[in-house]
N, C-alpha and C positions, 0 to 999 in steps of 0.2 A: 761684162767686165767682172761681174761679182764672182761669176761661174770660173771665171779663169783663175780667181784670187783665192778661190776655193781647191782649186785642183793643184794651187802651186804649193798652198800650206801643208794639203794631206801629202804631197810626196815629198816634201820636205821633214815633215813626221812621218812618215814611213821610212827616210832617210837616216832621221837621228835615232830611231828608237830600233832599227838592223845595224846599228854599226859598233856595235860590244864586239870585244875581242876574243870572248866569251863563247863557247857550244852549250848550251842549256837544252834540257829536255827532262821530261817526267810523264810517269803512269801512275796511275790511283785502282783501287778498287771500283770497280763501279756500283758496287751494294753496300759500302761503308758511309755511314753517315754523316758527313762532317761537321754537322749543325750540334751533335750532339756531346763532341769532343771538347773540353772545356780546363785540360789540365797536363802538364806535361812532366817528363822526367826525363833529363838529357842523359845518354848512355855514350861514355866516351873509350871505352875500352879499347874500341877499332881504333882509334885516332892517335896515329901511330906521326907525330911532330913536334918538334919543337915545343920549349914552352910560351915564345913569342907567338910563333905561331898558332899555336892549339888557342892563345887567347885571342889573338884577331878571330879565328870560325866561330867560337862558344860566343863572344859577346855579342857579335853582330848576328849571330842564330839566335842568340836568347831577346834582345831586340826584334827579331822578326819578329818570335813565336808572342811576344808581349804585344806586338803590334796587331795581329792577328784575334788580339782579346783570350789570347790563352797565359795561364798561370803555371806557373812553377810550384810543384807537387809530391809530394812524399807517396801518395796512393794515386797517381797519374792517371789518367784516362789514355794517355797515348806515352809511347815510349820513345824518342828521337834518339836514333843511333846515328855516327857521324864518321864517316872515314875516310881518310885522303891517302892519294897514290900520287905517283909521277913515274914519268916513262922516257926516255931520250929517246930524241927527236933528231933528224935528222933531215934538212933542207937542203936541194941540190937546184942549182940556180946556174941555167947555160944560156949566153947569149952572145949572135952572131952579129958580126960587122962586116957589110956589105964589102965585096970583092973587089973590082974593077972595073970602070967601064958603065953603062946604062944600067945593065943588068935586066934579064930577064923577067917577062917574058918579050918586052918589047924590042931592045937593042939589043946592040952584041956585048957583051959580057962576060967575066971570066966563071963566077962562081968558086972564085979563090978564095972565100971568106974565114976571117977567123974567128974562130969560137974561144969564148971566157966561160970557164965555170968554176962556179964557186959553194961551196959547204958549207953549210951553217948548222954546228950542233950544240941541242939546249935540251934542258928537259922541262916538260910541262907537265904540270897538275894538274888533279880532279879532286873533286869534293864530290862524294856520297853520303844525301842523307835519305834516311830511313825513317820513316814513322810507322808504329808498330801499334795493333791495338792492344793495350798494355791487357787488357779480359783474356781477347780470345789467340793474342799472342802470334795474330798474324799482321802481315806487312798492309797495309792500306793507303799509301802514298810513297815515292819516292821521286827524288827531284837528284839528278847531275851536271854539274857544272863543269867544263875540262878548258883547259888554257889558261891557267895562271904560268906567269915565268917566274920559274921556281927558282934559278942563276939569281936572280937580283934582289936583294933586300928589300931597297923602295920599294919595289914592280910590286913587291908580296902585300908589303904595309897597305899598298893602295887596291890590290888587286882581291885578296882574300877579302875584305869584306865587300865590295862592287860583289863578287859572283855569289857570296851569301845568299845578298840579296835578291840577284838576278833568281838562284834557283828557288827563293821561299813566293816569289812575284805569282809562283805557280799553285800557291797554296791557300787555302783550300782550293780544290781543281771545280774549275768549272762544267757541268755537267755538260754532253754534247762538243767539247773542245777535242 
């Protein structure tokens, strides 16, 4: 019984923990040492949004990176550059409604069926950040976040800092991941 009580909690956490709305991914250096990094300096130049916006990424990244036991620095160890995009989207959504009769493949049937389709267009967002080794001024981690719905105000308030977060979850990178 134990066994089974056990198998039903992990797919039920395998469950909640794949179901963001969210595409998250990242790559690191693999010769950078991140034990060693200890101090940061936010680079927002890229960061081409809103001023509502630009503050939801920066606090919820400056958050992280405090979380992470890094400080904010005037001579940085690392440099977090940050840059968002969005792109229109377009969803196409057709669905058929059975014809006449049994239908195929077992009775006789018409195969008069009619088709609905419908379009749904939005744009979505990305979040790019970059950490930079402020020394040697090369890239050593980067994390991407894509699907924020950038149409809706709420969605955003709630949505930019959810994928903050999701992309810094990756940070420092786990060796062998």
């Amino acid at each position: 019984m134990k066994k089974y009580i056990f198998i039903l909690l992990a797919a039920v956490s395998l469950g909640v923990t794949s179901c963001s709305p969210f595409q998250v991914r990242s790559d690191y250096a693999a010769t950078a040492n991140f034990a060693n990094y200890k101090t940061y300096l936010l680079r927002t130049d890229d960061l081409k949004l809103n001023d509502l916006d630009k503050d939801r990424v920066l606090n919820e990244l400056s958050k992280q990176l405090q979380a992470k036991a890094l400080t904010s620095g005037q001579n940085p160890d690392l440099i977090v550059n940050v840059k968002a995009s969005h792109k229109k989207v377009q969803d196409i959504t057709t669905s058929y409604n059975g014809g006449f009769g049994w239908g195929r493949p077992w009775g006789w049937g018409g195969g008069f069926g009619m088709g609905n389709t419908w379009t749904n267009n939005y744009n979505s967002g990305t979040i790019v950040i970059d950490i930079i080794d402020a020394k040697t001024q090369k890239l050593v981690w980067q994390g991407v976040g894509s699907g924020i719905s950038v149409d809706s105000p709420r969605s955003k308030q709630k949505q930019i800092p959810q994928i903050v977060a999701e992309i810094m979850a990756d940070y420092p990178p786990q060796k062998g991941k």
